[in-house]
C-alpha positions as CSV (number, residue, x, y, z in Angstrom):
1,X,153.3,108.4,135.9
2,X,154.4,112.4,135.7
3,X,153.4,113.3,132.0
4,X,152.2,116.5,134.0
5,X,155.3,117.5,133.6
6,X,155.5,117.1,129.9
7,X,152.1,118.2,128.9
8,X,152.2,121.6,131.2
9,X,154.5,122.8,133.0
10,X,156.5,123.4,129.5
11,X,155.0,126.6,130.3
12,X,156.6,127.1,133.3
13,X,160.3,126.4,132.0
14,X,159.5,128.8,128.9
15,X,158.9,131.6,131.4
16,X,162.1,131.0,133.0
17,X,164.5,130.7,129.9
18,X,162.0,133.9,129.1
19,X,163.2,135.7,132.1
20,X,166.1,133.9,133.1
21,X,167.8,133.8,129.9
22,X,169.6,130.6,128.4
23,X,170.6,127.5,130.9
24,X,173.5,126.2,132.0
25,X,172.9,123.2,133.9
26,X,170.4,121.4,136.0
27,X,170.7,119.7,139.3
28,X,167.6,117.5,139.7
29,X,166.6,114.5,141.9
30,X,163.5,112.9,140.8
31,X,161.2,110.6,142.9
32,X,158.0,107.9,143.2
33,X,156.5,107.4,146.4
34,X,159.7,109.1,148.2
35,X,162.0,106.4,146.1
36,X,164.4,107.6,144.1
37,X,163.4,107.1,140.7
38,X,165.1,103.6,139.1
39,X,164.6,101.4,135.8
40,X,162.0,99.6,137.8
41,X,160.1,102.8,138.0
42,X,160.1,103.8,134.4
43,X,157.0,102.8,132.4
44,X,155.0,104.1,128.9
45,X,153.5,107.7,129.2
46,X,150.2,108.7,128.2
47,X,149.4,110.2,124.8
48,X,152.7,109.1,123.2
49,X,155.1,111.4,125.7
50,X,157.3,108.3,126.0
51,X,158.5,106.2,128.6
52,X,158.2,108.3,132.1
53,X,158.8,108.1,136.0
54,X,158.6,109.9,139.1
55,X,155.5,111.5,140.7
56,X,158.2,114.4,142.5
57,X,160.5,116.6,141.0
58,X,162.9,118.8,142.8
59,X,165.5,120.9,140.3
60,X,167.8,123.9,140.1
61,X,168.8,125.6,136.9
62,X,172.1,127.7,136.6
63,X,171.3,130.3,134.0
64,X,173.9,132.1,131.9
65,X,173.4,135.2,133.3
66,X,174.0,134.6,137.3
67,X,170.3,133.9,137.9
68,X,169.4,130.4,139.5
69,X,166.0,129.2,138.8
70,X,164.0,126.3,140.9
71,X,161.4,124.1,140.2
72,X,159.2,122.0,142.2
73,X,156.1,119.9,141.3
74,X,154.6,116.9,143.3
75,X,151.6,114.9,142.4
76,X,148.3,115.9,143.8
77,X,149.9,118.5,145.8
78,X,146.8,120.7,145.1
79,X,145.8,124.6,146.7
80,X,143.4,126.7,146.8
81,X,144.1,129.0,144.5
82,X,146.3,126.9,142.8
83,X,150.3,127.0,143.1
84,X,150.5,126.2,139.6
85,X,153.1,129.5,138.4
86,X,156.0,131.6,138.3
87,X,157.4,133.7,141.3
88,X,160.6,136.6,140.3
89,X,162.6,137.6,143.3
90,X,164.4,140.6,142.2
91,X,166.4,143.0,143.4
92,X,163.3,145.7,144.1
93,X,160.6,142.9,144.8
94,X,158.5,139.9,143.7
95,X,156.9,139.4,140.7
96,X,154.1,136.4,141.3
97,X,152.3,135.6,137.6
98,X,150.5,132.4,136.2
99,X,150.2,131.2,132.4
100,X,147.5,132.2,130.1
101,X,146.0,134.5,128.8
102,X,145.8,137.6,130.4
103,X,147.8,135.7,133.3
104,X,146.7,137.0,137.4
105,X,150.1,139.1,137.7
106,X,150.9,140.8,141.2
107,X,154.0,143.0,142.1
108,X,155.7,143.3,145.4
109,X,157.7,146.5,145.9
110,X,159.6,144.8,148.8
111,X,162.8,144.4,147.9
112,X,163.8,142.5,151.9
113,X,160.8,139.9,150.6
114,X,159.4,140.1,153.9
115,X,155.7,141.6,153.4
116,X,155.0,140.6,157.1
117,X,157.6,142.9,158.3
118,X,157.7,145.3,155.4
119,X,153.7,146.0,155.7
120,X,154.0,146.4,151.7
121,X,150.8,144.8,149.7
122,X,150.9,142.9,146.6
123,X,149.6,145.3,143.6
124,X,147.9,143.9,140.7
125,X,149.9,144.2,137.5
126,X,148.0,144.2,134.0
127,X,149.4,144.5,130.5
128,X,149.6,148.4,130.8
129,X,151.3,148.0,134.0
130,X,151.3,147.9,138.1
131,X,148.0,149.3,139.8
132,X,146.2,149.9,136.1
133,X,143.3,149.1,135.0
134,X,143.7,146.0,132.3
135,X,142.2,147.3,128.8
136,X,142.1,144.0,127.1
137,X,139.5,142.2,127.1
138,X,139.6,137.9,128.5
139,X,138.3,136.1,125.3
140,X,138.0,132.8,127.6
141,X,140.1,129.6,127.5
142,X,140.6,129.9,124.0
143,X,141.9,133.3,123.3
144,X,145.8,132.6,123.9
145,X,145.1,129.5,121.3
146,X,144.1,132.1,118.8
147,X,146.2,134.9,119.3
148,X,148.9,132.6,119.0
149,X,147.4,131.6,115.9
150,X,147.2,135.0,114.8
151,X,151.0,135.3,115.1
152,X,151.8,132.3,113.9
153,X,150.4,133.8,110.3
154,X,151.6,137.3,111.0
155,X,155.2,135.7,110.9
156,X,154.8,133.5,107.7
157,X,153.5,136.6,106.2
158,X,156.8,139.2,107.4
159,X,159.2,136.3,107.5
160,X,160.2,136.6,110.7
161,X,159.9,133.7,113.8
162,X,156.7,133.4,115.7
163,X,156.7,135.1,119.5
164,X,157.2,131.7,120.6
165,X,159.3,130.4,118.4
166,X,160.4,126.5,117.9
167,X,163.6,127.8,119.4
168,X,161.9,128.5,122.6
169,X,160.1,125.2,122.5
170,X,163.3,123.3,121.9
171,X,165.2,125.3,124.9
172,X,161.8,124.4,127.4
173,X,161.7,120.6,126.1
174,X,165.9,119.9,126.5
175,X,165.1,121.6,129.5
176,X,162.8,119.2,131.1
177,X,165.2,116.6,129.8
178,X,167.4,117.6,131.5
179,X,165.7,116.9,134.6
180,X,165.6,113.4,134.2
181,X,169.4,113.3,132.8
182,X,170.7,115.1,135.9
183,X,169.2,112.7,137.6
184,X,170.3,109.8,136.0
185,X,174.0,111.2,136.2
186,X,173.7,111.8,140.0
187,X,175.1,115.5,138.8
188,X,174.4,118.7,137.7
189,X,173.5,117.8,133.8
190,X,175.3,120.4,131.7
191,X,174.0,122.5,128.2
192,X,173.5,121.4,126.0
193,X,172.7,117.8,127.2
194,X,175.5,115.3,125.9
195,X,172.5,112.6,124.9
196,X,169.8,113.2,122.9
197,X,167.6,110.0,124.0
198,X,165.2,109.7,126.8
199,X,167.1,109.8,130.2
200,X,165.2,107.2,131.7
201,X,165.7,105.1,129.0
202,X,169.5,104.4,130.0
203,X,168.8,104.0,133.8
């Protein structure tokens, strides 16, 4: 089953409405073992998540703003590095970052996208920016846990939402749903979804 998809890459589609602003629809197909998924396929998820399906998901977002974001993730589709991240193709180059803390972050100035051609190299971005030395310092696999934390208090204590707000977390959750609704609708799945249930519960 694909809790993956549910358990981390909730990252992934809180980067995009991050940096792509808010969706507007979804166009998604969703398979197991190069089937489309069906009722058949659908079965409890692990940890509580819910009923799930699929081990490949292929989708498109329309974002409010003209941008158009796209997703893939296939079961044990593994590199070396791993895949698992976020490219930005803008109008001046490619911004290549994973999640974390203190994410690997690399900047293209290539603005054809073409490196091979270009003869442009990728510089390494850190939080004071492109080709800088990074001044913080990597408190391990636990830092971003506490520094978010840290904020979460901060806010209680100015009244004011958390970085990451429940906001954001409710945009990046209807957004994975609306993988699953899209499709179930054989369509793009508009914003915001016309069901609140699982998708794959009304296959």
């Amino acid at each position: 089953m694909f809790d993956f998809i549910w358990r981390v890459k909730p990252h992934v589609f809180n980067l995009i409405h991050q940096f792509g602003g808010e969706p507007e629809w979804c166009s998604a197909i969703v398979s197991e073992k190069d089937t489309p998924v069906a009722k058949e396929h659908v079965r409890p998820g692990n940890e509580g998540i819910g009923d799930l399906a699929g081990d490949h998901v292929r989708a498109m977002f329309g974002m409010r703003n003209g941008i158009t974001a796209y997703f893939n993730s296939m079961r044990h589709a593994k590199g070396d590095p791993s895949r698992f991240g976020l490219m930005i193709y803008g109008s001046e180059g490619i911004i290549a970052m994973n999640t974390g803390f203190l994410p690997a972050v690399s900047w293209l100035p290539d603005s054809s996208w073409t490196p091979a051609r270009s003869g442009k190299e990728w510089i390494p971005v850190s939080s004071s920016g492109p080709g800088r030395a990074e001044p913080l310092r990597d408190g391990g696999s636990h830092a971003g846990n506490l520094r978010a934390v840290r904020d979460l208090i901060s806010s209680v204590e100015a009244d004011r939402y958390p970085e990451s707000s429940i906001l954001e977390a409710r945009t990046a959750i209807e957004m994975i749903a609306a993988v699953f609704e899209s499709h179930r609708l054989r369509k793009p799945a508009s914003f915001p979804l016309g069901t609140r249930a699982n998708p794959l519960t009304l296959l």
